[in-house]
Residue frames as qw, qx, qy, qz and C-alpha x, y, z in Angstrom:
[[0.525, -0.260, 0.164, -0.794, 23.48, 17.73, 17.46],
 [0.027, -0.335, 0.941, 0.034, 22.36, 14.97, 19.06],
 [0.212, -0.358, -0.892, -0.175, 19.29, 12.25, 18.37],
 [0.215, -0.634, -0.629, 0.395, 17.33, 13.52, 21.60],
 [0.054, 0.539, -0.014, -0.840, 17.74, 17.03, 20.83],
 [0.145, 0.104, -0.506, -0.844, 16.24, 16.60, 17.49],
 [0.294, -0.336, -0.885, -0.130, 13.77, 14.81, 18.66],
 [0.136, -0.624, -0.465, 0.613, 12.59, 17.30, 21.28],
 [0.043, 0.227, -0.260, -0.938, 13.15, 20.18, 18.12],
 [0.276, -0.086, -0.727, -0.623, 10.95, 18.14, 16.12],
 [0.134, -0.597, -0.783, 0.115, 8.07, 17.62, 18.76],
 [0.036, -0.653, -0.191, 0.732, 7.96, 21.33, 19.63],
 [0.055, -0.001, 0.671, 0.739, 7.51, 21.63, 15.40],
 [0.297, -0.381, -0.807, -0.341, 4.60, 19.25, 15.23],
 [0.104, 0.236, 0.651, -0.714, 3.09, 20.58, 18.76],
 [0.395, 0.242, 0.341, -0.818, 0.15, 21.82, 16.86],
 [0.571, 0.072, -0.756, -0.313, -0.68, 18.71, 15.22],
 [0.371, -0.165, -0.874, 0.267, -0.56, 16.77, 18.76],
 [0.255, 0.166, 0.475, -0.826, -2.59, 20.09, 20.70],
 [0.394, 0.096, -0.189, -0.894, -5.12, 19.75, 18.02],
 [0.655, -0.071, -0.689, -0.301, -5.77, 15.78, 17.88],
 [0.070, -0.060, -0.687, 0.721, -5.43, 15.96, 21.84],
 [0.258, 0.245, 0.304, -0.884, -8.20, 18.19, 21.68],
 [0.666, 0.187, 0.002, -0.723, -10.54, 17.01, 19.04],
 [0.815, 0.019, -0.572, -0.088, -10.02, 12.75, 18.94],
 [0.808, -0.477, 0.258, -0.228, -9.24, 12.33, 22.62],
 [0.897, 0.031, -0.283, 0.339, -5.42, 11.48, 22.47],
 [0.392, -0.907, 0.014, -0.153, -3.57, 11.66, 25.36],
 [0.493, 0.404, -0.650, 0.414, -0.25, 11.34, 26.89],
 [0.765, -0.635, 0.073, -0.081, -1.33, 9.63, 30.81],
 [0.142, -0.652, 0.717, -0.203, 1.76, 9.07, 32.53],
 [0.709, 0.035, -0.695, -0.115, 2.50, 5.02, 32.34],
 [0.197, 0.003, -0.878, 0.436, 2.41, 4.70, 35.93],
 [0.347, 0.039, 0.199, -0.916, -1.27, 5.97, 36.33],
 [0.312, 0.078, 0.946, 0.034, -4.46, 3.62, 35.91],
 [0.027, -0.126, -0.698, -0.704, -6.63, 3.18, 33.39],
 [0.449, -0.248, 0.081, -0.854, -10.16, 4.38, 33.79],
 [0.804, 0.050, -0.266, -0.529, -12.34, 2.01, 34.98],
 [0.917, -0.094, -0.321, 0.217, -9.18, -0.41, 36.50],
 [0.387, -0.896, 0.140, -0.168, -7.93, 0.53, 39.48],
 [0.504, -0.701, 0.492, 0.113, -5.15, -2.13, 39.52],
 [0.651, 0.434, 0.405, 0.473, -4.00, -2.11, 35.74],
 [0.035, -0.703, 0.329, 0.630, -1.49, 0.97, 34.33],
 [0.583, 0.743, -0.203, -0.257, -0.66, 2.04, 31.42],
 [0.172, 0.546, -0.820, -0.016, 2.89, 0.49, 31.75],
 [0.694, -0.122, 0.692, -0.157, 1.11, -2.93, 32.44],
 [0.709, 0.610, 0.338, -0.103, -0.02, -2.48, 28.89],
 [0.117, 0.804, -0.527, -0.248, 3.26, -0.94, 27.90],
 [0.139, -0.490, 0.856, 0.088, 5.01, -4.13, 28.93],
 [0.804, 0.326, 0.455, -0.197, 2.91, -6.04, 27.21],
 [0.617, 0.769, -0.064, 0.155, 4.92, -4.58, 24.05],
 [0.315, 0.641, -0.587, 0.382, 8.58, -3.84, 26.35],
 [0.782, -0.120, -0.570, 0.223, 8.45, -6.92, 28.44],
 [0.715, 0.104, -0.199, 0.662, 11.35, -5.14, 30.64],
 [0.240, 0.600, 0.232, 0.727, 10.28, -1.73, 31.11],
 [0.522, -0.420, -0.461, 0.581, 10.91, 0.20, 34.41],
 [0.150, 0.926, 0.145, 0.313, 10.50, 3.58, 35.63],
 [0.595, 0.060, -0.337, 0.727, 13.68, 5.62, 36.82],
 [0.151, -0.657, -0.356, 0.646, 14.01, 8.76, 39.37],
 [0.015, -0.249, -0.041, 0.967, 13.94, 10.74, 36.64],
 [0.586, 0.592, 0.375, -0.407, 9.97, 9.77, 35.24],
 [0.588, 0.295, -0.507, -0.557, 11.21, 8.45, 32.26],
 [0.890, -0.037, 0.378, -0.251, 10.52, 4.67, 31.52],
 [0.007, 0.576, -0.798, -0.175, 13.50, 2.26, 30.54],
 [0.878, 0.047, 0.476, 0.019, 13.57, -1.26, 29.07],
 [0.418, -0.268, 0.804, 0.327, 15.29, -3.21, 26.62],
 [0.018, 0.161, -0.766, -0.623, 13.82, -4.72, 23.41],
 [0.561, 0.025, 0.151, -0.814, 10.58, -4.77, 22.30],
 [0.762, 0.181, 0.588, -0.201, 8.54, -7.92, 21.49],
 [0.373, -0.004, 0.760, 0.533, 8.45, -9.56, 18.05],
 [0.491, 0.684, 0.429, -0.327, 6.33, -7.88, 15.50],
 [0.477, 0.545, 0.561, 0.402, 5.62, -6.91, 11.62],
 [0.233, -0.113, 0.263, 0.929, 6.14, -3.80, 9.79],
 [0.432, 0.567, 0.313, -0.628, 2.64, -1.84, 8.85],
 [0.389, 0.549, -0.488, -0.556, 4.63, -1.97, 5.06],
 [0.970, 0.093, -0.186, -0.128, 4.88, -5.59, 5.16],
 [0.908, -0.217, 0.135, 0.332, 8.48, -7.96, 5.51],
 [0.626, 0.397, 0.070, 0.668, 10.70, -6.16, 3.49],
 [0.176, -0.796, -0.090, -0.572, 10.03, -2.72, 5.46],
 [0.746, -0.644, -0.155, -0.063, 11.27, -1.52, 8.36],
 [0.201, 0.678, -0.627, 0.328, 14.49, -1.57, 10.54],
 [0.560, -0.227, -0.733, 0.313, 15.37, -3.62, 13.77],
 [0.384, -0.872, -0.185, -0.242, 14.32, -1.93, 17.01],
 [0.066, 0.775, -0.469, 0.417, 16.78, -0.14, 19.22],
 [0.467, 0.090, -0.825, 0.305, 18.55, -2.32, 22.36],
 [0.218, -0.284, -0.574, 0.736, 17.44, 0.11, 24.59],
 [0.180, -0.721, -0.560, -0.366, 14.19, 2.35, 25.18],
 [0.286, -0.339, -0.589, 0.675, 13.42, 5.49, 26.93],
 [0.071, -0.547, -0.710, -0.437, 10.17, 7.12, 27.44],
 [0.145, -0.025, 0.439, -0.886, 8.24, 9.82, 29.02],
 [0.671, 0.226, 0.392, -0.587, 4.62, 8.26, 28.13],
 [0.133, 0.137, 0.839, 0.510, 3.08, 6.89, 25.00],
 [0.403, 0.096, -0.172, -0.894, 0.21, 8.71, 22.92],
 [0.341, 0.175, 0.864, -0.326, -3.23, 7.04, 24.20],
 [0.428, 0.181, -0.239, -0.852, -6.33, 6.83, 21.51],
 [0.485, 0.126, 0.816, -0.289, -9.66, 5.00, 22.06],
 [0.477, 0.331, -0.386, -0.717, -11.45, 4.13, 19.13],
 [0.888, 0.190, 0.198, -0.370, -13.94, 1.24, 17.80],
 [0.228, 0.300, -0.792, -0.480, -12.88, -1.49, 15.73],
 [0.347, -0.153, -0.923, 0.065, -15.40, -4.72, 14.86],
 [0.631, -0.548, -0.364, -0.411, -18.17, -3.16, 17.10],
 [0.732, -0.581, -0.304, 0.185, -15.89, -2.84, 20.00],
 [0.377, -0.912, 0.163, -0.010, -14.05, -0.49, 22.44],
 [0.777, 0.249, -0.071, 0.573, -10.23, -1.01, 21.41],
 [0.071, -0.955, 0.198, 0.207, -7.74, 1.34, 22.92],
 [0.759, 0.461, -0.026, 0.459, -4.57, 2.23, 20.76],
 [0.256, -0.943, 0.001, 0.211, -1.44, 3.03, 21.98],
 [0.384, 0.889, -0.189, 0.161, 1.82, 4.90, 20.50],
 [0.603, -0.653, 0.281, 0.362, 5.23, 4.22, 21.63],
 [0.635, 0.715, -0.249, 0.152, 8.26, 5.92, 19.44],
 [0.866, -0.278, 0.113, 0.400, 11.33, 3.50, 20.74],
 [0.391, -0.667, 0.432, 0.465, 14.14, 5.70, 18.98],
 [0.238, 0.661, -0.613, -0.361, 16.57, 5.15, 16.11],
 [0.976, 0.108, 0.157, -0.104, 16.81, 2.03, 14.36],
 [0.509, -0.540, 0.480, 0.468, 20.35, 0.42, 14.56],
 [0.450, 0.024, 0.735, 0.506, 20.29, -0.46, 11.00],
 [0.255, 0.745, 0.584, 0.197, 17.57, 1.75, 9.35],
 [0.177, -0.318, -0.112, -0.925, 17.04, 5.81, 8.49],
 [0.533, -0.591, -0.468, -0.385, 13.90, 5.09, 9.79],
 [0.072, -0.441, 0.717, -0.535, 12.93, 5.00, 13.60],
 [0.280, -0.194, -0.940, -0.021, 11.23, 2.50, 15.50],
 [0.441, -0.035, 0.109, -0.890, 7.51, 3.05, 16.59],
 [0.200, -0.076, -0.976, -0.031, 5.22, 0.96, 17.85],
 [0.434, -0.100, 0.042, -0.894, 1.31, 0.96, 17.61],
 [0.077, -0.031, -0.981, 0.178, -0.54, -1.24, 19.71],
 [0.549, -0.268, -0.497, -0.616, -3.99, -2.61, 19.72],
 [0.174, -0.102, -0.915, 0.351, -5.49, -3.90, 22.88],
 [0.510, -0.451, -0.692, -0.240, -8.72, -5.40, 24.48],
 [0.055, -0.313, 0.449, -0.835, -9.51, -3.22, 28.33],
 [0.712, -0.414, -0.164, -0.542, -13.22, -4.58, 28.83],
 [0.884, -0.456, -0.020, 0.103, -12.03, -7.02, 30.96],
 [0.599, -0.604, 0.308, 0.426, -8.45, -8.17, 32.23],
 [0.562, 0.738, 0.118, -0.354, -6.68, -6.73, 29.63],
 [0.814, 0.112, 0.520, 0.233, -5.27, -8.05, 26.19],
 [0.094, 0.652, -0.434, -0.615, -2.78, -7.20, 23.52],
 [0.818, 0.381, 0.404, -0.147, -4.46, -7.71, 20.32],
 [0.703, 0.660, 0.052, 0.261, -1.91, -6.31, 17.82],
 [0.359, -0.860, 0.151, 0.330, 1.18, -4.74, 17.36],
 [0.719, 0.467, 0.284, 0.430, 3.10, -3.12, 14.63],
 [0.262, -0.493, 0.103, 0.823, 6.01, -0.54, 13.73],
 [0.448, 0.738, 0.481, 0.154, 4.69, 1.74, 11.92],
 [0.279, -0.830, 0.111, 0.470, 7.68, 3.80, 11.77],
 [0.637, 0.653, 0.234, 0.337, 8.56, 5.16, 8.10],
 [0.339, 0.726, -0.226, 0.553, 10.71, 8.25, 8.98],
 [0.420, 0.111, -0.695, 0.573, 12.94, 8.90, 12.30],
 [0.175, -0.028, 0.679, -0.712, 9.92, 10.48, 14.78],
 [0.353, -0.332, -0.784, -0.388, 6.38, 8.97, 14.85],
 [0.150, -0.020, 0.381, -0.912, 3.09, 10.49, 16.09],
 [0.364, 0.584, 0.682, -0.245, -0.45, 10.53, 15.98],
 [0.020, 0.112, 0.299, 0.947, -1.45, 12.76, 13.06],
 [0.275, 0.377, 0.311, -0.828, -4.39, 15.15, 13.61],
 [0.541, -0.509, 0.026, -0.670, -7.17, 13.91, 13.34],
 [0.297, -0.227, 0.915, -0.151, -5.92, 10.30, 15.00],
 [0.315, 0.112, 0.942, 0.032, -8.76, 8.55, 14.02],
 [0.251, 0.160, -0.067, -0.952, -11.53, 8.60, 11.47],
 [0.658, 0.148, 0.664, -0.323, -14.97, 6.96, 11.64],
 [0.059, 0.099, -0.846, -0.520, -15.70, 4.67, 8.73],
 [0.475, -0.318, -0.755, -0.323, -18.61, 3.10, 10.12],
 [0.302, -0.695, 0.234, -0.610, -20.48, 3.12, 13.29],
 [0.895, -0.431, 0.111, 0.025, -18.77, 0.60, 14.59],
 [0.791, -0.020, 0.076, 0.606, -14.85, 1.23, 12.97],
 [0.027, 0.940, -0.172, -0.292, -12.43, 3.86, 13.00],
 [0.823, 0.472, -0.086, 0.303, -10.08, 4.43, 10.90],
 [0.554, -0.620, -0.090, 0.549, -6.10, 5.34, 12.30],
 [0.534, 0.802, -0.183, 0.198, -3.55, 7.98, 10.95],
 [0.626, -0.660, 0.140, 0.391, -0.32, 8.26, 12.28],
 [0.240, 0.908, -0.344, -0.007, 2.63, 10.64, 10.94],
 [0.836, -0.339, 0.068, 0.426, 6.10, 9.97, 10.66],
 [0.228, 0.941, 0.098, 0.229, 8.67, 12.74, 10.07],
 [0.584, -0.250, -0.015, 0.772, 12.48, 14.49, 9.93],
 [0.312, 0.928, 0.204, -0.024, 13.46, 17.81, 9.05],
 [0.527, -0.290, -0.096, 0.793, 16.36, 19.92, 8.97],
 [0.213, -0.295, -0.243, 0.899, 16.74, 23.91, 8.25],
 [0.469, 0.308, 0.115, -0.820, 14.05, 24.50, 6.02],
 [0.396, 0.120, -0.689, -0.595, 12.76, 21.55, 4.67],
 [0.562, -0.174, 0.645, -0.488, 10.03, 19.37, 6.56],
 [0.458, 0.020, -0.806, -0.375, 9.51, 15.80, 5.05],
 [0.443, -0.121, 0.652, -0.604, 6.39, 13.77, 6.49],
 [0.369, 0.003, -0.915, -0.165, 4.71, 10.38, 5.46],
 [0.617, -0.090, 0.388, -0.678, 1.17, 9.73, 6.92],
 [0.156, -0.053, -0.938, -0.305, 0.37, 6.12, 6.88],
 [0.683, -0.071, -0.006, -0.727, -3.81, 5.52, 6.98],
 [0.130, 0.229, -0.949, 0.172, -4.24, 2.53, 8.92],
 [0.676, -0.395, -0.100, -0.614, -7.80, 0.41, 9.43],
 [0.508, -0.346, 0.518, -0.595, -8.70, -1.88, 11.82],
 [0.834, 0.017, -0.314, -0.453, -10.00, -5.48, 10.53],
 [0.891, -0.125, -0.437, -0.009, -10.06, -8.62, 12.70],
 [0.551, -0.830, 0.081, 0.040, -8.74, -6.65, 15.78],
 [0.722, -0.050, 0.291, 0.626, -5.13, -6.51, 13.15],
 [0.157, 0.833, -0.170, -0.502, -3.82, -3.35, 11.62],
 [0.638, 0.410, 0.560, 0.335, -4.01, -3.59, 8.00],
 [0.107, -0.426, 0.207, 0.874, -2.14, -0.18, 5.99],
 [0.460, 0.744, 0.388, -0.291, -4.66, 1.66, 3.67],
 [0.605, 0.672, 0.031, 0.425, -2.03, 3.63, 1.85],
 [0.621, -0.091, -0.160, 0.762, 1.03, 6.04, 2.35],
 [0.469, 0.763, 0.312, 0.317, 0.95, 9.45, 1.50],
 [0.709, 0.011, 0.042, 0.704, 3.94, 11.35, 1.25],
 [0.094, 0.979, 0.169, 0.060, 4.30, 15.35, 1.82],
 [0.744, 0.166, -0.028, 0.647, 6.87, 17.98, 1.46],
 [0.106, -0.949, -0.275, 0.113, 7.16, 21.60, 3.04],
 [0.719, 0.159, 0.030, 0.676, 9.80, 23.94, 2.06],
 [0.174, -0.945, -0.054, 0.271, 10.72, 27.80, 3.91],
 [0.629, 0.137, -0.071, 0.762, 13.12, 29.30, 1.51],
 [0.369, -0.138, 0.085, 0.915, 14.16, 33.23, 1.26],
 [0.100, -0.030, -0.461, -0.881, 11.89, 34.02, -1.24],
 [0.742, -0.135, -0.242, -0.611, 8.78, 31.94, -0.46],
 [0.366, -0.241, 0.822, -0.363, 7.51, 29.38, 1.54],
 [0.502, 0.098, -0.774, -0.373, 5.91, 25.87, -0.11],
 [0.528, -0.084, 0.697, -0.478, 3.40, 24.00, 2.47],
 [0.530, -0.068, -0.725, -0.434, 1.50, 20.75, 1.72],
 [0.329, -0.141, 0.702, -0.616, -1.39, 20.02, 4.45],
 [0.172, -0.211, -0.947, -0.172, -3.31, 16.68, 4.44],
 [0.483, -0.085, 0.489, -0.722, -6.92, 16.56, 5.53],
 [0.024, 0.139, 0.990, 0.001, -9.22, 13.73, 5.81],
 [0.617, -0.013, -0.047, -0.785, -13.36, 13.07, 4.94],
 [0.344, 0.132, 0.912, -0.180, -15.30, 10.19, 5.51],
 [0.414, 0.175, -0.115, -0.886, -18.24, 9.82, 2.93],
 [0.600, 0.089, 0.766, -0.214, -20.93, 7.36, 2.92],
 [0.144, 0.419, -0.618, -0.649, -21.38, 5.21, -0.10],
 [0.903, -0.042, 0.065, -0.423, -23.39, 2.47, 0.98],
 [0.710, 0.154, -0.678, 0.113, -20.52, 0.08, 1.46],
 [0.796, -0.392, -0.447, 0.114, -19.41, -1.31, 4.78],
 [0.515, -0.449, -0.144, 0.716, -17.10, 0.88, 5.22],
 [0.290, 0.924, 0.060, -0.244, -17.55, 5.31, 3.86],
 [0.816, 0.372, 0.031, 0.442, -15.21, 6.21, 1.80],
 [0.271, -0.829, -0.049, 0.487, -12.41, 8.18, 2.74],
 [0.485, 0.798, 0.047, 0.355, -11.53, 11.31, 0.53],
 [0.662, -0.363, 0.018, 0.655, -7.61, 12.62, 1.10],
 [0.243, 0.938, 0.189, 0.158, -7.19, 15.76, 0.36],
 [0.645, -0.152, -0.053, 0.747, -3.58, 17.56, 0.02],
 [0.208, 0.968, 0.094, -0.107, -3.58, 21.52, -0.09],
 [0.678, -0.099, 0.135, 0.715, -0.18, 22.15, -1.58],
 [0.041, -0.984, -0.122, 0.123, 0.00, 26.32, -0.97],
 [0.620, 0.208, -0.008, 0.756, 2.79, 28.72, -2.26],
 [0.028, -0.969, -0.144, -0.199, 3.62, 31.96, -0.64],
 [0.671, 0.355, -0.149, 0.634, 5.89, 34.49, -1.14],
 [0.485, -0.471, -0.561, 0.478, 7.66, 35.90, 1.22],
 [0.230, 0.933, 0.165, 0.223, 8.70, 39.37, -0.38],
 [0.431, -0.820, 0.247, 0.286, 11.60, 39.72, 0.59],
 [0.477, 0.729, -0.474, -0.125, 15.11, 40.34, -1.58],
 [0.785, -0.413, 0.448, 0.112, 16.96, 36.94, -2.29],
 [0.180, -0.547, 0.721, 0.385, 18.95, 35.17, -4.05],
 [0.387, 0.332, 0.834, -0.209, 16.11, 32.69, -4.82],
 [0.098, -0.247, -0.605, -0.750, 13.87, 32.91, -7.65],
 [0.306, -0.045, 0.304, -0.901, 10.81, 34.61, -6.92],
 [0.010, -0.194, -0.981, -0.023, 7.54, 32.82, -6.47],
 [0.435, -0.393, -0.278, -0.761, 3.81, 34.06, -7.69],
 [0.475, -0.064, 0.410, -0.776, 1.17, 32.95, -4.81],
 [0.643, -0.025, -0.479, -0.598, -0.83, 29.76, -5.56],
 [0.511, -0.175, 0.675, -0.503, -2.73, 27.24, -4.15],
 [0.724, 0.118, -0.412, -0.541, -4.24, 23.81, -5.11],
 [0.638, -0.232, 0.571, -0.462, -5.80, 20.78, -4.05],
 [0.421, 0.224, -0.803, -0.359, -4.99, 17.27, -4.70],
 [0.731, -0.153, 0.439, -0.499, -7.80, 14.58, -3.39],
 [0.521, 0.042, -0.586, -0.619, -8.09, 11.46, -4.01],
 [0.600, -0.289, 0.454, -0.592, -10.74, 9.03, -2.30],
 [0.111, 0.213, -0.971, 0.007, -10.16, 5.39, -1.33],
 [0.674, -0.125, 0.038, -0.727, -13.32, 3.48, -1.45],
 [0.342, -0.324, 0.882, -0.031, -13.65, -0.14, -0.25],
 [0.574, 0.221, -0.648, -0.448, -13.81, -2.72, -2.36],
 [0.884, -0.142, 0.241, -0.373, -16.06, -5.85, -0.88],
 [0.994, 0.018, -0.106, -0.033, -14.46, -8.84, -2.73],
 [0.667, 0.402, -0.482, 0.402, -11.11, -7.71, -2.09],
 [0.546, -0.784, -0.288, -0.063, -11.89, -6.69, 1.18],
 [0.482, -0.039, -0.012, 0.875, -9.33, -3.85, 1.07],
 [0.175, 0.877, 0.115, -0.432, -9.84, 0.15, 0.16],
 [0.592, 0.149, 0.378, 0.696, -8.61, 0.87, -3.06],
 [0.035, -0.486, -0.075, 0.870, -7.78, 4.70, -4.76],
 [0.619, 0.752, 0.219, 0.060, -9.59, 6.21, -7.95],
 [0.348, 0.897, -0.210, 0.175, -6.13, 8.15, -9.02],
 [0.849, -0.184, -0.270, 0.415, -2.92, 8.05, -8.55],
 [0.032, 0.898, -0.194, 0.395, -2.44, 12.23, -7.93],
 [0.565, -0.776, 0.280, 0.017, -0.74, 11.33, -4.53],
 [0.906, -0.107, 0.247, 0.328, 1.77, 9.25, -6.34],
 [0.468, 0.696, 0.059, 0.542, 2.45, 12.03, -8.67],
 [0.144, -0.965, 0.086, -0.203, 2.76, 14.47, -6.04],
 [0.853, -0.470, 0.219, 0.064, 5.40, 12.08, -4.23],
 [0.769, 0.386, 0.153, 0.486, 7.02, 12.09, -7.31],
 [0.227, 0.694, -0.173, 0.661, 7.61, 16.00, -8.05],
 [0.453, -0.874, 0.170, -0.039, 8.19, 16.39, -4.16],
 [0.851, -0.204, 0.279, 0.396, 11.37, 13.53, -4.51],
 [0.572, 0.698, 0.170, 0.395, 12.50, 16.29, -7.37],
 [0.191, -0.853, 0.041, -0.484, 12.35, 18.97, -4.97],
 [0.807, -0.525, 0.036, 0.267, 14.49, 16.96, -2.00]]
């Protein structure tokens, strides 16, 4: 099967992840040849090529170029792959959001396969629109081969910062593996909060989900704390397999990152997500 076809399988998966943060954080997919609100003669694809230098549209509305710019891993130096030679797009997932007391728009481009990685290559850019506009960041934040927004895209911290999510994610016949990296905002640079690592699983017998949700909670620091919450649900299906049967259960791992002032980071109370990461790597 090839790359593109799984990639199309695997968006038409997630679809109600992307209808839902569409609909309740205001991310879009504008066509890259369309202008930005407010600038009548500035596109998206001006701001693309800010990140693909090179990048052209063809007759058939996708958008071609070559290699992206130079940039950092979200994990750090040691993370990561190289970026494909080639690119080809039908948009790039748009999301406006605060950082610093100011209007910042973030966009999404997933570039493909990395020649040299599992991973794929994904690139989440930061830029400046009030005036003529500027690319403040840019970083792959690509941990597994497709890379999205993750419902909700963004979550206030403060009333002046948001915080990002973005997904990254493979599957094959019944297993669905997905990595959400939590990403803030500081000095108009993207700066990774943590990972956190899920595992879904559809056999015969029963089906195994783990869904993420997010809270903000003020604490009186600069920034609320955010509380992660995993539901990690079992249900059987009832039908006769081969499988071992499974009882029904549900439960909820949380744990909330509060920021720490002198290190001027977020740090967790627990490590449950690390555990859970663990027994899921059992279960691969």
């Amino acid at each position: 099967m090839s790359t593109n076809l799984l990639r199309f399988i695997l968006a038409l998966t997630l679809l109600p992840f992307l209808w839902t943060a569409a609909g309740a954080q205001a991310v879009s997919f504008p066509d890259l040849g369309s202008a930005l609100p407010g600038h009548t003669d500035v596109t998206y694809l001006d701001l693309a090529r800010m990140v693909i230098p090179d990048l052209t549209a063809d007759k058939d509305g996708f958008y071609k170029g070559g290699l992206p710019i130079d940039m950092r891993h979200i994990e750090g130096p040691d993370s990561g792959g190289s970026p494909p030679q080639t690119s080809s797009l039908p948009n790039a997932a748009v999301l406006g959001i605060r950082a610093g007391g100011k209007d910042r728009l973030a966009m999404l481009f997933d570039l493909g396969d990395s020649p040299d990685s599992a991973e794929g290559y994904a690139v989440l850019a930061l830029y400046d629109i009030a005036a003529k506009p500027k690319l403040l960041d840019a970083v792959n934040v690509a941990v597994d081969r497709s890379t999205y927004f993750r419902e909700p895209g963004k979550l206030s911290v403060s009333a002046n910062d948001d915080a990002l999510i973005t997904m990254s994610a493979h599957f094959n016949s019944n297993q669905n593996y997905v990595i959400t990296p939590l990403i803030m905002v500081g000095g108009d640079k993207f700066e990774l909060i943590d990972m956190i690592y899920t595992f879904d699983e559809n056999l015969c017998a029963y089906s195994r989900k783990q869904d993420v949700a997010f809270q903000a909670i003020a604490d009186g620091q600069p920034y609320a704390a955010i509380k992660v919450t995993v539901t990690d649900a079992t249900a059987p299906s009832g039908e006769s397999c081969d499988d071992a049967p499974s009882a029904a259960a549900s439960q909820d791992i949380s744990v909330t990152y509060h920021w720490d002032k002198k290190a001027s980071h977020y740090a967790k109370d627990s490590d449950a997500l690390d555990k859970l990461a663990g027994e899921n790597a059992k279960r691969f």
